[in-house]
N, C-alpha and C positions, 0 to 999 in steps of 0.2 A: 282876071284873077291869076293869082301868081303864085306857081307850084313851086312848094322847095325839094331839093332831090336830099335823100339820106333816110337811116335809118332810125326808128322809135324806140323810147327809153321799154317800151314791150318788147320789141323786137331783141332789143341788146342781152334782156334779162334771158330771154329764153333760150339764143346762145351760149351764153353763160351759163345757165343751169344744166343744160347739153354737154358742154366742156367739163365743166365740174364733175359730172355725172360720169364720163368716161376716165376721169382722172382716179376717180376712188377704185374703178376698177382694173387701171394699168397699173397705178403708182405700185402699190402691194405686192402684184405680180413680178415688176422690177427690180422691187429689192429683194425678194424672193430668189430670182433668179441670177441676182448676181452675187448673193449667197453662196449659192449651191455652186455656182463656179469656181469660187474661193475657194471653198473645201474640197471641190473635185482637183483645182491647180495644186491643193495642200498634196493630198493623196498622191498626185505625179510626183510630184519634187521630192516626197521621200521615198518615193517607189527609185526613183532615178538615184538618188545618193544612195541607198542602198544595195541596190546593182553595182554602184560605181565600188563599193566595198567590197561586195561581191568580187568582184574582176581583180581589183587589186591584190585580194588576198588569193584570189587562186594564178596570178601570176608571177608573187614575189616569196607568196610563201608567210607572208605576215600583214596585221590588217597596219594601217596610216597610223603617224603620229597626229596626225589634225586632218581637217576637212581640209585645208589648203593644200594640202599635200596631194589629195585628189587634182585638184584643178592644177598644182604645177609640173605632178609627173601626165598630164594630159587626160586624166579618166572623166573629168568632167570640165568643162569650159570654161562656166563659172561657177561657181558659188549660185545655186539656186535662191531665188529671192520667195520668202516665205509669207505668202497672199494675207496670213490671218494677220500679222503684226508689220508686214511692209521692209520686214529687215531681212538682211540675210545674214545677221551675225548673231542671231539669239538660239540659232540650232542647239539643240541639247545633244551632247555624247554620252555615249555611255561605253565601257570599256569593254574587250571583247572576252568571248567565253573563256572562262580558266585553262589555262593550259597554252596558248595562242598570246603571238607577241605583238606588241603595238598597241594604240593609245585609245582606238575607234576601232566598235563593231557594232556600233547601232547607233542612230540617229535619230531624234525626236523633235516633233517641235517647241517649242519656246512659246509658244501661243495661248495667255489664258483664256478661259472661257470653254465651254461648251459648242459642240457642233449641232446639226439641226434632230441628228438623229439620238442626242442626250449624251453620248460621249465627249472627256475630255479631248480636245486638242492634243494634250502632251501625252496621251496615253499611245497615241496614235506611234 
């Protein structure tokens, strides 16, 4: 009598329904989590361009004619890239308080959509 080695179309299914089973409970959780990343990376990059205005305006006395203007008097590296929309050329500006010269005094994102906790993006 002649034994074959391998595995049973039982055995495959219930692997399978094991894998499946674990899938519906990681997948979720993964994009969940890579979510929340995005909008935490969002929250840094305008925390950080905003500082970076910060610092300019209290060193020269007036806010940037542009975001580039950051990155080439050195206050920021690069041009933050913006997690929700993948670009970094859709930053929204907005002009600075009355009274205060220059072109940028607040930055927003370009992002539509809603975040996880019901606020806009560009509110932010």
């Amino acid at each position: 009598m002649r034994r074959h080695s391998g595995f049973t179309l039982i055995e495959l299914m219930v692997v399978m329904a094991i894998i499946a089973t674990l899938m519906t409970i990681a997948v979720p959780r993964y994009f969940s989590s890579l979510e929340n990343s995005r909008e935490t990376t969002l929250r840094h990059s305008l925390a950080t361009i905003r500082e970076a205005l910060d610092q300019f305006y209290g060193d020269t006395g007036r806010y940037p004619e542009s975001i580039e203007e950051l990155v080439a008097r050195r206050y920021l590296r690069s041009l933050p890239l913006d997690p929700i929309t993948e670009r970094s050329d859709l930053w929204i500006t907005l002009p600075p308080p009355e009274g205060s010269s220059g072109g940028i005094g607040d930055v927003k994102s370009g992002a539509s959509g809603r975040a996880r906790d019901g606020s806009l993006y560009a509110e932010w």
